[in-house]
N, C-alpha and C positions, 0 to 999 in steps of 0.2 A: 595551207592544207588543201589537198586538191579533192575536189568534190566526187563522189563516186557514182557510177551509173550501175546499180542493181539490178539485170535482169533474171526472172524468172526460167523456167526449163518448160514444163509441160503447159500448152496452152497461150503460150507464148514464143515459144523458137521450135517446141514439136507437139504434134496433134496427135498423130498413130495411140493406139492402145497399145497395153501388153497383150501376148498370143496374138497379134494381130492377124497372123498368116489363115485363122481358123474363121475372121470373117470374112473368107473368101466362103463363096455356095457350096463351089468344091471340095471342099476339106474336109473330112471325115468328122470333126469333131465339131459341125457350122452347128447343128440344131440344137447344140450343149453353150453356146455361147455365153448368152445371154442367165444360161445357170449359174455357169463359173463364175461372172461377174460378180452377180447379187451375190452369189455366195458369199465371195471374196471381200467385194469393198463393202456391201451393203450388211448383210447379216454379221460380220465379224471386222465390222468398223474399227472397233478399239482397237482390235489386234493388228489391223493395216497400219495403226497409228503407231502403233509401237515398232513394227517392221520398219516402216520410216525414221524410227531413232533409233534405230541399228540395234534391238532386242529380240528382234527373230531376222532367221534369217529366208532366202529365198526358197530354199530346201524344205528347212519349217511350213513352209505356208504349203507349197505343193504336198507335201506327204499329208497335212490335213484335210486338201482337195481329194487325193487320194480315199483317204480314210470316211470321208461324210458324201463325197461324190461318186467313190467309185469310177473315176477315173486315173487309171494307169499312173506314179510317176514318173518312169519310161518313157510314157507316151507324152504330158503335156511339158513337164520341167524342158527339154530339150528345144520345145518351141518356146517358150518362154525365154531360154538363151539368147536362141539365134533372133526374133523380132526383137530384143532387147538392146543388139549389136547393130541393127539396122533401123534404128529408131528415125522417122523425117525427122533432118535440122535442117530449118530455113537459110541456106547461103545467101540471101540477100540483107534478111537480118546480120548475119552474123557480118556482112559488110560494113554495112551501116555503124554498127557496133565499132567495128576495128576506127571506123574514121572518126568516132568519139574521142578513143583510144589515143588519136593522134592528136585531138583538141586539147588532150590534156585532162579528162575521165580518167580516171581507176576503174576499171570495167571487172565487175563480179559476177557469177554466175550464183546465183541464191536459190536450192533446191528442196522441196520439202518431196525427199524421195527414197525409192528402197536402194536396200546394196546391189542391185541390179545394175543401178549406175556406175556406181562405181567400179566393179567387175566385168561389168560388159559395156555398157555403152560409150564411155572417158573412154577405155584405153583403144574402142574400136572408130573413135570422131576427132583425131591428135585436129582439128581446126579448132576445137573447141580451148584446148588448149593453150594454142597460141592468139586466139581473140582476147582470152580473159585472162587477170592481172590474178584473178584467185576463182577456184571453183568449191563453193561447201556446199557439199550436201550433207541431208540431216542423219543418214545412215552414219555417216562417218564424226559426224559433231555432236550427235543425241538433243540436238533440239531444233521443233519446227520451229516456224520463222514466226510464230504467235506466242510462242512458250518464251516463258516469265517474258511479258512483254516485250517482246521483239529482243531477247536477250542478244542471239544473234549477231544481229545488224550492230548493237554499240560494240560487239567482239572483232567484226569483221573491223568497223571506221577505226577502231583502235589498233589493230595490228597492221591496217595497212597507211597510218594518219590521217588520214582522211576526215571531212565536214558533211557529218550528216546534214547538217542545217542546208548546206546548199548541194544536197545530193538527192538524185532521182531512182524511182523505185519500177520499174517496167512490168505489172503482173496482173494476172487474171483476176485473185480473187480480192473480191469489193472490203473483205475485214482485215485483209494483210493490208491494203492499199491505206485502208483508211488508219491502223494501228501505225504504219509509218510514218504516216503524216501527222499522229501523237509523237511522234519523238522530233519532228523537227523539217524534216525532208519532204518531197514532192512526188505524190504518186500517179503514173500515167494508167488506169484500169483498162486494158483493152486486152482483148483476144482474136485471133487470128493474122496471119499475114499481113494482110494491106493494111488494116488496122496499126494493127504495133509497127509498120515503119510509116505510115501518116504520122502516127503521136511521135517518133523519135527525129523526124523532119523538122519538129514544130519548136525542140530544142535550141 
């Protein structure tokens, strides 16, 4: 069974936020920033969480910006697209990755994300594509990579044979790393750039 190398998406091969284009000074919609967010991830957590298992959709959430912000969604949905299409992916990671790929890793991309990926970002980054052996994200599977313990991760080692036991987990946050490492496998916890390709050098 060949061992799998699971890497993360956000915080680990990309940084950028959604609407990034509005943290520019520039941008009309800069001094609302910082609302949206809270709005967004903070005040209406559960519902981001659900967003991410594919129970609302991205339309959903703006029309509710809309509705409790009063802003446009005309006006933000459409930046929402396009930063979404142009999200930073690390090409040196994803290098790095492909020459696992060649060592003989099952290379997975493991997302706990909205259908934004799937719709915009996948079909606008075809490298991503061809680095990874499988891309799930949670929009499209309905489970984060915490839900019913790491349910996930044995769906993934099983469709593609794979050994979790001798398989590495690449992600930012410190309770996925550490719930992987309940199932059997090895978690590298880093974030940013030189970071995540020191840890994957160290393989």
């Amino acid at each position: 069974m060949n061992p799998i190398l699971f890497c993360d998406f956000f915080g680990v091969l990309s940084y950028n936020k959604f609407w990034q284009f509005i943290y520019h000074p520039d941008h009309w919609l800069y001094p609302r920033r910082e609302e949206i967010g809270d709005f967004v991830f903070f005040k209406n957590n559960a519902m981001v969480k659900e967003w991410m298992r594919g129970k609302y959709s991205s339309e959903d959430i703006h029309k509710l910006v809309e509705k409790e912000l009063d802003i446009k969604f005309d006006d933000l949905f459409p930046i929402f697209v396009e930063s979404s299409k142009v999200l930073d992916i690390s090409r040196p990671i994803l290098d790095v990755i492909k020459q696992k790929k060649e060592l003989g890793y099952r290379t997975v991309l493991v997302t706990d994300n909205m259908d934004s990926f799937s719709r915009y970002t996948k079909p606008n980054n075809r490298q991503l594509i061809d680095v990874f052996d499988g891309i799930f994200d949670s929009s499209i599977t309905g489970l984060l990579k915490q839900d019913e313990n790491g349910k996930i991760f044995r769906i993934i080692a099983s469709n593609l044979g794979g050994d979790l036991s001798k398989s590495i987990l690449v992600d930012d946050s410190k309770a996925t790393c550490e719930l992987f490492e309940s199932l059997g496998g090895k978690a590298l916890c880093v974030t940013g750039e030189e970071n995540v390709l020191t840890a994957l050098a160290l393989l």
